[in-house]
N, CA, C and O of each residue as an XYZ file, in Angstrom:
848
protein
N     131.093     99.373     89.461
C     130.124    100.031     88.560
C     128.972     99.076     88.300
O     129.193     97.973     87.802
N     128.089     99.363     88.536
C     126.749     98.852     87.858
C     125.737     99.550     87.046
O     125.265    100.686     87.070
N     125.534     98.360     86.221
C     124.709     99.118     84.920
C     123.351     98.015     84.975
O     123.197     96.811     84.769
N     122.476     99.177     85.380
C     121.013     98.166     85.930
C     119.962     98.179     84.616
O     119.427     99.233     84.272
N     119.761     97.135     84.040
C     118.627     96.961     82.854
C     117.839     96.133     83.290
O     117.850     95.535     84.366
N     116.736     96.062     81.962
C     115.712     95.304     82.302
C     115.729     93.696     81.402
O     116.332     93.935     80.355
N     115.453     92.714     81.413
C     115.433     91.433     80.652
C     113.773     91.033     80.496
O     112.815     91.210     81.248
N     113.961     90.201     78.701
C     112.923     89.941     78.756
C     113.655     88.355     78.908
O     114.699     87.999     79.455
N     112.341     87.420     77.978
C     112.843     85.629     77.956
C     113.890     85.301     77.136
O     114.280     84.135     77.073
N     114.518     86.395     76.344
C     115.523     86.150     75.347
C     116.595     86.859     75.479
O     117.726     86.388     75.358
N     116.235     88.548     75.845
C     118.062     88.999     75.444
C     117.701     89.857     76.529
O     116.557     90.307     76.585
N     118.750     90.190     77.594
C     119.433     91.476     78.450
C     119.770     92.476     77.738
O     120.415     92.356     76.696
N     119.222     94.007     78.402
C     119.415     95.280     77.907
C     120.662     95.580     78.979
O     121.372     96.531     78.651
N     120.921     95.087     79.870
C     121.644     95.830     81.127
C     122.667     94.909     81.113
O     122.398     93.916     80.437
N     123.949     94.908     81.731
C     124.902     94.289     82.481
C     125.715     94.550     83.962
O     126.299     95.628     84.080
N     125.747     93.824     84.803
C     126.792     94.314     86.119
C     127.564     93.887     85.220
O     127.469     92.991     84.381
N     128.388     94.672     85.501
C     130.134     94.769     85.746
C     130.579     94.767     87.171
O     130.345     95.586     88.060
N     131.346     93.550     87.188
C     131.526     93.228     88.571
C     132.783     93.912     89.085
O     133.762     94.111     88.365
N     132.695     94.334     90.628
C     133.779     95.229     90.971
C     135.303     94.703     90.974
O     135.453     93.492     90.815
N     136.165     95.311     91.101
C     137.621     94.880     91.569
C     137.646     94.315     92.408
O     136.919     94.741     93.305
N     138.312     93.237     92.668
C     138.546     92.179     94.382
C     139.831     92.486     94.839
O     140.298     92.026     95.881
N     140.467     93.318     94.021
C     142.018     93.615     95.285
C     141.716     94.054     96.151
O     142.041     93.507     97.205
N     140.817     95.454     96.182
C     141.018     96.141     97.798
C     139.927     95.526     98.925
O     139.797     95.915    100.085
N     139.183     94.456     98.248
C     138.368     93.672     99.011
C     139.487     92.836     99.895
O     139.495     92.571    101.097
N     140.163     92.610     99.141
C     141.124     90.862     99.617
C     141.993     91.984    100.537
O     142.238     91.743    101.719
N     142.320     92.904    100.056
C     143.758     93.493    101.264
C     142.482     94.100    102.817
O     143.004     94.052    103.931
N     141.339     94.480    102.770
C     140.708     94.710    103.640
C     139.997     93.285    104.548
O     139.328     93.268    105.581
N     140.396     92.355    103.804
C     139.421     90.782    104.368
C     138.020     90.967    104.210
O     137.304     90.443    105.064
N     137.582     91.492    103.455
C     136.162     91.897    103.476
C     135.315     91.630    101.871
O     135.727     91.851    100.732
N     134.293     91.200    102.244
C     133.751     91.049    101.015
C     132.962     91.640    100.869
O     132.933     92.698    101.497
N     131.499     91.197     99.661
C     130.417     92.466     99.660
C     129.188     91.467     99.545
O     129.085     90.252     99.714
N     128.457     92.289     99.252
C     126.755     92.047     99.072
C     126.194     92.378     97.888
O     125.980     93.583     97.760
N     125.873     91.647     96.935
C     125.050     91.916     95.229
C     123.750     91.351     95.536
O     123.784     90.361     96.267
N     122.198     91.898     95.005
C     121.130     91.710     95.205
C     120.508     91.823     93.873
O     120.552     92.898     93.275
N     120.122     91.126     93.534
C     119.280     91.117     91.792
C     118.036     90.751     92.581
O     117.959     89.926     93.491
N     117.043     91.538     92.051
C     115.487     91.698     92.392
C     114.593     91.787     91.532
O     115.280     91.690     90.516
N     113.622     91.894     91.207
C     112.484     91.971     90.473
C     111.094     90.925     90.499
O     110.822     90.242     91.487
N     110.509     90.930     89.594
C     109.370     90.374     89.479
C     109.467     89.032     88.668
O     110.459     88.650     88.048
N     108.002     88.246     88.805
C     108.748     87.027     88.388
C     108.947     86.844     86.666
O     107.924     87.152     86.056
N     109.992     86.434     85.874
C     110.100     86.278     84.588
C     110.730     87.556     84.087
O     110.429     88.117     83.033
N     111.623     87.947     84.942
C     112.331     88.833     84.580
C     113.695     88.990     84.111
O     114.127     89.980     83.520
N     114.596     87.530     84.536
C     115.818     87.272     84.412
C     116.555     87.268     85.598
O     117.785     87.311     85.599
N     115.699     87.205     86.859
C     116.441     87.067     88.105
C     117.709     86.213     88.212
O     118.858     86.559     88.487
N     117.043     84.634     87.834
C     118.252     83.534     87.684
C     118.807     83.689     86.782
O     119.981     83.360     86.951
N     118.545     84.152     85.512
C     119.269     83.467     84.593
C     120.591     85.064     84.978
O     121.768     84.988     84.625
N     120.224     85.867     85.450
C     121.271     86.913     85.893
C     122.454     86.367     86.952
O     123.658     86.598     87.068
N     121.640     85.655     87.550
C     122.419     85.079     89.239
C     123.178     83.853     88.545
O     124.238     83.396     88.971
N     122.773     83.574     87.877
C     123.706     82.114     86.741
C     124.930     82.429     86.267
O     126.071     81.987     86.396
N     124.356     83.382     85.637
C     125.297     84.768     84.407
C     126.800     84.794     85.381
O     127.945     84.678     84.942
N     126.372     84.986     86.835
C     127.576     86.257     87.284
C     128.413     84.811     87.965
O     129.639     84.910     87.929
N     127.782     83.328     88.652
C     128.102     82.521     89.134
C     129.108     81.517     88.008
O     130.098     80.822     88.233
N     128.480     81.758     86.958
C     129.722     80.955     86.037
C     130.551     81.709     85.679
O     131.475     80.983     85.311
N     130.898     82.947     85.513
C     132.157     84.361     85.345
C     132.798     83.857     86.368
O     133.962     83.488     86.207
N     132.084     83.728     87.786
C     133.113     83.460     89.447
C     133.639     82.140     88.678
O     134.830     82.308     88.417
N     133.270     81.147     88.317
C     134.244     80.138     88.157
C     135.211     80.066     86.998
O     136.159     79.283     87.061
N     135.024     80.840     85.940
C     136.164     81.121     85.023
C     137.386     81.714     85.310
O     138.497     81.603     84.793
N     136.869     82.496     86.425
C     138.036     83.123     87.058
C     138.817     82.512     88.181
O     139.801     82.899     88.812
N     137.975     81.296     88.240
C     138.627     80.161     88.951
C     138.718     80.871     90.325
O     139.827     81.015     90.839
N     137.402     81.401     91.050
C     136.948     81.609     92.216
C     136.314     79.913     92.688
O     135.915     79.034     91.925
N     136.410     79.888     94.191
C     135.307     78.545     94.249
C     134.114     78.860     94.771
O     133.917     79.508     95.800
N     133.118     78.271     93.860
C     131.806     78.573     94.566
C     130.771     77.875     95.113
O     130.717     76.685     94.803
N     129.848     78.348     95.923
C     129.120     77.843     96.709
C     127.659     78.242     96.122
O     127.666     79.446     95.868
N     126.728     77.796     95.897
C     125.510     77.870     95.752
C     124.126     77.156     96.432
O     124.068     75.939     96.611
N     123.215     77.919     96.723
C     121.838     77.588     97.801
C     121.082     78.485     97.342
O     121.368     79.615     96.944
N     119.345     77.554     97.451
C     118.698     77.085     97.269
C     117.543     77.074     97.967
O     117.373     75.908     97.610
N     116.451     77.320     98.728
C     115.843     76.904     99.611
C     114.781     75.728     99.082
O     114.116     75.776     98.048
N     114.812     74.479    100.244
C     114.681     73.330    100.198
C     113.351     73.058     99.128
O     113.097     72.194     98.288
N     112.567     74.440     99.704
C     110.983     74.000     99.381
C     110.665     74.394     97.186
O     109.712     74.148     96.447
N     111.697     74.899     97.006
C     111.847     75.373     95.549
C     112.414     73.952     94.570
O     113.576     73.604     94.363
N     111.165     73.340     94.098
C     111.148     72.099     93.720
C     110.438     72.220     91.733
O     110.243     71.263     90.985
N     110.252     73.485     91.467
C     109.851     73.722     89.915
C     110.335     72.761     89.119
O     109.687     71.752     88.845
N     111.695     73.036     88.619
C     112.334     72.651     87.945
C     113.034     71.131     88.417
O     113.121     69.991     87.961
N     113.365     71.717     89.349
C     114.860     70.536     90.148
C     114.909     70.125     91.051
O     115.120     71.193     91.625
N     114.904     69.370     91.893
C     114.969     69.090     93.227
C     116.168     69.879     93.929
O     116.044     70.498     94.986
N     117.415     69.762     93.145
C     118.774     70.542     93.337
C     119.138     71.733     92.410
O     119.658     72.767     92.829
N     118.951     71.594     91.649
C     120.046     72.507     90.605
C     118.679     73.648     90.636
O     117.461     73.554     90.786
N     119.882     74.984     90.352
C     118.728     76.343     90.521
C     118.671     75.909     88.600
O     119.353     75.229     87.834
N     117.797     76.520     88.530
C     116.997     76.504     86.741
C     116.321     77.350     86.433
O     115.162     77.347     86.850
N     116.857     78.555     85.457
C     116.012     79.536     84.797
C     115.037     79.452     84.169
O     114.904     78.353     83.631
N     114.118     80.289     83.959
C     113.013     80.257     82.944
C     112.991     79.562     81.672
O     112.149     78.831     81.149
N     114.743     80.199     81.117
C     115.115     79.949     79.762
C     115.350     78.461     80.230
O     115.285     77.775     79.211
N     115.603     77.640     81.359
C     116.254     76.110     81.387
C     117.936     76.433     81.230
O     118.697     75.871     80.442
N     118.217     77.296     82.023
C     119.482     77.366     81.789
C     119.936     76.840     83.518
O     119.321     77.565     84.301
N     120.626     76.031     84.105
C     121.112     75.499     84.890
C     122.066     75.491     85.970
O     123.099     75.518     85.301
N     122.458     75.472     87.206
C     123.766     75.325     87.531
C     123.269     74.615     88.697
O     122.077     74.556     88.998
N     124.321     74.022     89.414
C     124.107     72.859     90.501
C     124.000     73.836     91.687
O     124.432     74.986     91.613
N     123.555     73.457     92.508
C     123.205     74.134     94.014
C     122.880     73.102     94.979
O     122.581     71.935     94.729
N     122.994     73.799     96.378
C     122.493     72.930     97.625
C     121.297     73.671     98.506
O     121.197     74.840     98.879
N     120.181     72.193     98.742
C     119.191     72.860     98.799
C     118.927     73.460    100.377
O     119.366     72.412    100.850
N     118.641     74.124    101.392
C     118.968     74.201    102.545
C     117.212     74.533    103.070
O     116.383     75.122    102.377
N     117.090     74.240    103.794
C     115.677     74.840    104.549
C     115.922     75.668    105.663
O     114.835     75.849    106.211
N     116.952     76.344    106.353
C     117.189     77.136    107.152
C     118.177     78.085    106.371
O     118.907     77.761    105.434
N     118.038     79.390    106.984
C     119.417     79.921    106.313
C     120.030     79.915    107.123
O     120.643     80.960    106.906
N     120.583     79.388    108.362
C     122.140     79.349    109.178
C     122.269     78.029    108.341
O     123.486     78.087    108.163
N     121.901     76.933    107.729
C     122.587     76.237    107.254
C     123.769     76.701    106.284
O     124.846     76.116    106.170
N     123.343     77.956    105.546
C     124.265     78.179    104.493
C     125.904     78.288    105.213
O     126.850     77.697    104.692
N     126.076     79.239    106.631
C     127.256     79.213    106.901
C     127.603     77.512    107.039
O     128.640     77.078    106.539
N     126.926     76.870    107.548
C     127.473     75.331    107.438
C     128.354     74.895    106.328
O     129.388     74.227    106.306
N     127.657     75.457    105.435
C     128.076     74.813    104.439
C     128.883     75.106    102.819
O     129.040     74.542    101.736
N     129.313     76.643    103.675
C     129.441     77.956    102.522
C     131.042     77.058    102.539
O     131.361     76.540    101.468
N     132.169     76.867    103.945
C     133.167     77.080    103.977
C     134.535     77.560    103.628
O     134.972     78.595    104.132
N     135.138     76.938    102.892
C     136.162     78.303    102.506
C     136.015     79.116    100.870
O     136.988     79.630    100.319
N     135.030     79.105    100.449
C     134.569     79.269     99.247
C     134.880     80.569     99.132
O     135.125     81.162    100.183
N     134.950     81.347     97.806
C     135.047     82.959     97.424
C     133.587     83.450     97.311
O     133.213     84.532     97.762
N     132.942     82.730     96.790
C     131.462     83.252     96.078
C     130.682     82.013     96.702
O     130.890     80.800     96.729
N     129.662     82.879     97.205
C     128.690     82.019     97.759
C     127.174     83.087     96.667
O     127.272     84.290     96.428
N     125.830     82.099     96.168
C     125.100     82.569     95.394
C     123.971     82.095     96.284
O     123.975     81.231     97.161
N     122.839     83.011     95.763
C     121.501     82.583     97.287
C     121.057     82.958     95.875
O     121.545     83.790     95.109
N     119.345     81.620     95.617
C     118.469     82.077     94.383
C     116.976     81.755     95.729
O     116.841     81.114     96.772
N     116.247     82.535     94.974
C     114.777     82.239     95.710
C     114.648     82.986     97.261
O     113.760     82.762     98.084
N     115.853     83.982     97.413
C     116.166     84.353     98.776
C     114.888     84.783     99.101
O     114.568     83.701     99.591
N     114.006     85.378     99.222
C     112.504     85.758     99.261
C     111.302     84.567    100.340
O     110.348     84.793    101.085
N     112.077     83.205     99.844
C     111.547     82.233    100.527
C     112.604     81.887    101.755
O     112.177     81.017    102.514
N     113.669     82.321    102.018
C     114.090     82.185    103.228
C     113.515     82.964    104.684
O     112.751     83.920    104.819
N     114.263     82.081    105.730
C     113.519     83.195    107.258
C     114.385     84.532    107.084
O     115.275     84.697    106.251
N     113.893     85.550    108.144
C     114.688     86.413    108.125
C     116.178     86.561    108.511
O     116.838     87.564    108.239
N     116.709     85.350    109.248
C     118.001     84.980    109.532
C     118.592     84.993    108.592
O     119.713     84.659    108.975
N     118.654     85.207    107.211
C     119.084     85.043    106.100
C     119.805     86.887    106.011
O     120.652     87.185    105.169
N     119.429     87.578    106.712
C     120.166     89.187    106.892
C     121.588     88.820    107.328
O     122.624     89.092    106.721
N     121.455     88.119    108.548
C     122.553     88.090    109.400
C     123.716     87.234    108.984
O     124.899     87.558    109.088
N     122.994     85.488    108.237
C     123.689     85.023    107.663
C     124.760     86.250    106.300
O     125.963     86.486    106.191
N     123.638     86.681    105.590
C     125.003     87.127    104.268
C     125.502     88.126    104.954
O     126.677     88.298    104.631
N     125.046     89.057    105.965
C     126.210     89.846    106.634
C     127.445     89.696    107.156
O     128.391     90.484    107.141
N     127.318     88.214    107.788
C     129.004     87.127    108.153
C     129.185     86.766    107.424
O     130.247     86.213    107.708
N     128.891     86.421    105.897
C     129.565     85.929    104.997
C     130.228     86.882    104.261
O     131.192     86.423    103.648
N     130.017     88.125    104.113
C     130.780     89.750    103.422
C     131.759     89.927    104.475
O     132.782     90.600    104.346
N     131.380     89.240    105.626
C     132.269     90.481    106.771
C     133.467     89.621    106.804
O     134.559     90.050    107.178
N     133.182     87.879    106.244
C     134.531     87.058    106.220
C     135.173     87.074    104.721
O     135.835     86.118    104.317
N     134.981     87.982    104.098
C     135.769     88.040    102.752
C     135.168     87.526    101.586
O     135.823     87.367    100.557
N     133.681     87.188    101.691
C     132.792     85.999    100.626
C     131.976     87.350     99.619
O     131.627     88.336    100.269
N     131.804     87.357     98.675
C     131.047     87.683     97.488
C     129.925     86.947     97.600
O     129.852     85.720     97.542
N     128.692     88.036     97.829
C     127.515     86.805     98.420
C     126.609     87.715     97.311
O     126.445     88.931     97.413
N     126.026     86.821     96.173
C     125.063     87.097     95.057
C     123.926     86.664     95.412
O     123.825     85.465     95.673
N     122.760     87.547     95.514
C     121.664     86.825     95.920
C     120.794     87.262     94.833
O     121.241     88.106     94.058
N     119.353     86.706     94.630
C     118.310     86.599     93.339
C     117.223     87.218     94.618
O     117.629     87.262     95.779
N     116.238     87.541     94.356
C     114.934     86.733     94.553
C     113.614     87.937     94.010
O     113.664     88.702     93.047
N     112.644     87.774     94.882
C     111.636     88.526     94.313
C     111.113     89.699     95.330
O     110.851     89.456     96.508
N     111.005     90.859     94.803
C     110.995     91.889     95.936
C     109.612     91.556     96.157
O     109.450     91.283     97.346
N     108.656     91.478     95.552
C     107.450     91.550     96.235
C     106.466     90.488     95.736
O     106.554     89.954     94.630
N     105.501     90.224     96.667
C     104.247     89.441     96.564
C     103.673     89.651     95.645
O     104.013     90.495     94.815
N     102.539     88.847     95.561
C     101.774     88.880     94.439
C     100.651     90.208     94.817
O     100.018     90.836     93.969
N     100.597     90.469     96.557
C      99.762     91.836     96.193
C     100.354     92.520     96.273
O     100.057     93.401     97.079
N     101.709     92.650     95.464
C     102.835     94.117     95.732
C     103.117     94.464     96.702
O     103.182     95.693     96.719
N     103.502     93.698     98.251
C     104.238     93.810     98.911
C     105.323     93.418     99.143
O     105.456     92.207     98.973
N     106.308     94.029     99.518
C     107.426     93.545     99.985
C     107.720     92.004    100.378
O     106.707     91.691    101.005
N     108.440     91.050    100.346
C     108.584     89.878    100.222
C     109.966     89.259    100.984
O     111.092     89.295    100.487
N     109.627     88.695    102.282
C     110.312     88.042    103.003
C     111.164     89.086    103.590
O     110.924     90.155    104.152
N     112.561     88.247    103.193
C     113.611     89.016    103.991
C     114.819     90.273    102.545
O     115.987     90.639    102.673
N     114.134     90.466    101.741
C     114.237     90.788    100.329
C     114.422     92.671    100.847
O     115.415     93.254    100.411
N     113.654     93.281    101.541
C     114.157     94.777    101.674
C     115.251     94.830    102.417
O     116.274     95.396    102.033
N     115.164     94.400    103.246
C     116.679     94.066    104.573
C     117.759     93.735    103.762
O     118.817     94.295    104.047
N     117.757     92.798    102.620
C     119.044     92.185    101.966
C     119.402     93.365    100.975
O     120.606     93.493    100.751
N     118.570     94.221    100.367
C     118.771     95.388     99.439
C     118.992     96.521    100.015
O     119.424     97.481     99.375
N     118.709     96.579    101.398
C     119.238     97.822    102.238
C     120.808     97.584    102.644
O     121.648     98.482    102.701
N     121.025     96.274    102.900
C     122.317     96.251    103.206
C     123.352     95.658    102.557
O     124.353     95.200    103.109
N     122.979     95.661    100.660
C     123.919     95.134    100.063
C     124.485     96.717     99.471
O     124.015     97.847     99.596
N     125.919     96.101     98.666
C     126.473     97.070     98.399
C     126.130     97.387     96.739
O     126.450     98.446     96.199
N     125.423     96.273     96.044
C     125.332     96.717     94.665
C     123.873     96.068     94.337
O     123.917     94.855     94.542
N     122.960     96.380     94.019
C     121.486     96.340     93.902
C     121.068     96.234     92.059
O     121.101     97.170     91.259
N     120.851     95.398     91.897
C     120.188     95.583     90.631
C     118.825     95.279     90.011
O     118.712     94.063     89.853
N     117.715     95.982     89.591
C     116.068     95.290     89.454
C     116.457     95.644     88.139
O     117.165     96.501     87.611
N     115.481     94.324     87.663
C     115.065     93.788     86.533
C     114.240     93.766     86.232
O     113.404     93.528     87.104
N     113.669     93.992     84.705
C     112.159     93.976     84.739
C     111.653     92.835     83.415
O     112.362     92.486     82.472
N     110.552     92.507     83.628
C     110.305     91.773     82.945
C     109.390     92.162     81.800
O     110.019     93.162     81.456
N     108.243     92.105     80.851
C     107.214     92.741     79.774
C     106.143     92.562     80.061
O     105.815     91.376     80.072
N     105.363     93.308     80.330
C     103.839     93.446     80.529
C     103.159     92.897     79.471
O     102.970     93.283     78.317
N     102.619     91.306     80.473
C     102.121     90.047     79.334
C     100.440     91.330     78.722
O     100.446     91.403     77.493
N      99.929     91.690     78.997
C      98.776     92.594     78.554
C      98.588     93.850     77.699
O      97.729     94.291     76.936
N     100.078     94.320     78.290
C     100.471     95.515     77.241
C     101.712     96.125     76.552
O     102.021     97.089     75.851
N     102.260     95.017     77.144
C     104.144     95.041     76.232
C     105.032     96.516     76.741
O     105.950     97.137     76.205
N     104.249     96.724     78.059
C     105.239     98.083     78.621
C     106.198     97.192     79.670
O     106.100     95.965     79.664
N     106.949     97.743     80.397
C     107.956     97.207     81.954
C     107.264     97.052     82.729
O     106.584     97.930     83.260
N     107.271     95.228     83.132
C     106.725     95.151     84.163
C     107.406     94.502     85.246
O     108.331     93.708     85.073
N     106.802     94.950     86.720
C     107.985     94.983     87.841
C     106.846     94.319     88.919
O     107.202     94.148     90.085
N     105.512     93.962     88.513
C     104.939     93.320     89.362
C     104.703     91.319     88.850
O     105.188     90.691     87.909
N     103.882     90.935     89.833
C     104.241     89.462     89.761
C     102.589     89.250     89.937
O     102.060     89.025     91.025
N     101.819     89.370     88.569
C     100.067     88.996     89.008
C     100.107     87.758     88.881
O     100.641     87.006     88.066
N      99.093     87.530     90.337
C      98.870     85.898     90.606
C      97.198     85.696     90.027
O      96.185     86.297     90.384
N      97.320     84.945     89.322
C      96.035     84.338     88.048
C      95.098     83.175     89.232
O      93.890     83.061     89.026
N      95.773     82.324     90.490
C      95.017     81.673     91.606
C      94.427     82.269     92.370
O      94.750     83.427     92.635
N      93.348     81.638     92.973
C      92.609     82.373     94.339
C      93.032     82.432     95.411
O      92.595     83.133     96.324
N      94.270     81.440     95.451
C      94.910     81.441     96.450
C      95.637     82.759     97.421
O      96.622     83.428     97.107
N      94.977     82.848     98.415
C      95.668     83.626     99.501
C      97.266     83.585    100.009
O      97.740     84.564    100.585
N      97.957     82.538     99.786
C      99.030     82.055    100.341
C      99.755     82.450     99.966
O     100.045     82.285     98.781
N     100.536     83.294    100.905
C     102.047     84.280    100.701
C     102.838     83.026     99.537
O     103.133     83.380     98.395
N     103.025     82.017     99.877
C     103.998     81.456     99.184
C     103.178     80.271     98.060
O     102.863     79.236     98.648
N     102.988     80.288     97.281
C     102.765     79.631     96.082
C     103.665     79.053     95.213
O     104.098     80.013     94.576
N     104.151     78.154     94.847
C     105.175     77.528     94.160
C     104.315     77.997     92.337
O     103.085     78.030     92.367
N     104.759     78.201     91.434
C     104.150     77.954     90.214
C     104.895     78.945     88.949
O     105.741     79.786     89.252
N     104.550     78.767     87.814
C     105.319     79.351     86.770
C     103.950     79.972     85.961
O     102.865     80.247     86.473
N     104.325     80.094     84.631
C     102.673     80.883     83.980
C     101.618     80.158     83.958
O     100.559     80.584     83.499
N     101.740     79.132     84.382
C     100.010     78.700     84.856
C      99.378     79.270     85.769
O      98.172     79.072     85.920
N     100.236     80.262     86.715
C      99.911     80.844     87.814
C     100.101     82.246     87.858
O      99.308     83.028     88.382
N     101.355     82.610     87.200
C     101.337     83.946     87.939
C     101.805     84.979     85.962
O     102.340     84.441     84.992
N     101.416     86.186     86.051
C     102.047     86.768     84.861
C     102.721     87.878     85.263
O     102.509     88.334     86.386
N     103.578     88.435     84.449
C     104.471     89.892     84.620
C     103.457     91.063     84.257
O     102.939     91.321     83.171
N     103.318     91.733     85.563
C     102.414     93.124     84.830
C     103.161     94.419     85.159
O     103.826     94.544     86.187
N     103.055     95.133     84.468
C     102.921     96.435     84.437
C     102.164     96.968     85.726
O     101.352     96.169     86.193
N     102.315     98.381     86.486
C     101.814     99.168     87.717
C     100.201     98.535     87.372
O      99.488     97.721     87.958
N     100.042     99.336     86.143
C      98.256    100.067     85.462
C      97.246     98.422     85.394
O      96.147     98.113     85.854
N      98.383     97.602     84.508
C      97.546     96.179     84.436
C      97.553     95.584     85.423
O      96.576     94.893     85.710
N      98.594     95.657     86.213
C      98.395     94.805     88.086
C      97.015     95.559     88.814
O      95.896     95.289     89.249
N      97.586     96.248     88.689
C      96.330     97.428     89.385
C      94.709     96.929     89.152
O      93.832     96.572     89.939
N      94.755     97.060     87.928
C      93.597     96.647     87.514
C      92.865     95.087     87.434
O      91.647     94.909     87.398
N      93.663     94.258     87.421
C      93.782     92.304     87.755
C      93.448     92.654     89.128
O      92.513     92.016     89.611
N      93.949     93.438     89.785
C      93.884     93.199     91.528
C      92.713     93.517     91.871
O      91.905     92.750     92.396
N      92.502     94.862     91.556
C      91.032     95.061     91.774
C      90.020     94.506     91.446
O      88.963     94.453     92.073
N      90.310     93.999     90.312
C      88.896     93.246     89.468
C      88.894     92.304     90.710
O      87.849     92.065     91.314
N      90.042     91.800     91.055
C      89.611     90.367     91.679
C      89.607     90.378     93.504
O      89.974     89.530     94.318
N      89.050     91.668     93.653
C      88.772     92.093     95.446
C      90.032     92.469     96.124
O      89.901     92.407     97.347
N      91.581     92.954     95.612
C      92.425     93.621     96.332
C      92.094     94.550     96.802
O      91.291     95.325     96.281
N      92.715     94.730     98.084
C      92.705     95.764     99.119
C      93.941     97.002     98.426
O      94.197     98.033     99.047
């Protein structure tokens, strides 16, 4: 069962409820969870949420990172709120099977910045019995689709978007406006750079500033 809400910087309206693992374990098979949204929405601090439950339950887990995601930590993934957990940082995604090994839960944050090999990777990691939680951001800053992020939500089994508050007008916002001139698909930065908008206020930031 999943119950999909939206988060602001302080409290969650929504919760997964994570599925049963018996008929996973008697089939050898695991699954695919995808938390998506825009940026400042509760992506990590969601993907945190479900990665410390896996270890109470005394699952072992695996967590990654991609190399170039240096905000906060050099290693450890880190929420908005500064909420924490240790990870390994990888710059390829076939590294992750390297290094997933016999783990229950393997967690992917920033998946958005991986290559597209990152499909195939969490597909062998479900198909060998692994709980593979991934974060990242569905779309660019001009509201497109983002990396390998539709492929991973087409072929997971439980999907959840998040939304964050429209810094301009305090409605749901599900886009990611970039405040730089910068052209570059990939931009590293936090609110010095980018804000949560709403459809109407993205819309309108974009245009003002020559979107197609």
């Amino acid at each position: 069962m999943v119950l999909s809400g939206y988060y602001t910087n302080e409290k969650s309206y929504g919760m997964f409820i994570e599925p049963g693992t018996k008929r996973s374990k008697e089939k050898g098979t695991g699954w695919i969870e995808v938390i998506s949204g825009s940026m400042f929405s509760g992506k990590t601090e969601e993907l945190i949420r479900r990665l410390n439950r896996a270890r109470i339950a005394n699952l072992n887990v695996e967590i990654f990172k991609p190399g170039i995601d240096v905000r906060y930590d050099k290693e450890d993934i880190v929420s908005h709120n500064r909420n924490s957990i240790r990870s390994t940082p990888v710059n390829m995604a076939e590294e992750i099977l390297l290094y997933s090994g016999n783990c229950d839960v393997v967690g992917i944050d920033e998946a958005q910045f991986f290559d597209e090999a990152l499909v195939e990777v969490v597909n062998k990691l479900a198909n060998n019995g692994k709980r593979v939680i991934i974060a990242g951001l569905d779309m660019d800053f001009n509201g497109r689709p983002f990396g390998p992020m539709p492929q991973l939500m087409a072929i997971a089994e439980y999907v959840t978007k998040v939304h964050a508050i429209c810094v301009n007008c305090g409605n749901i916002a599900h886009f990611s406006f970039r405040k730089s001139a910068s052209e570059n698909q990939i931009l590293l930065g936090e609110h010095d750079v980018y804000e949560a908008r709403c459809r109407g206020c993205f819309r309108e930031g974009y245009d003002s500033a020559g979107g197609v």
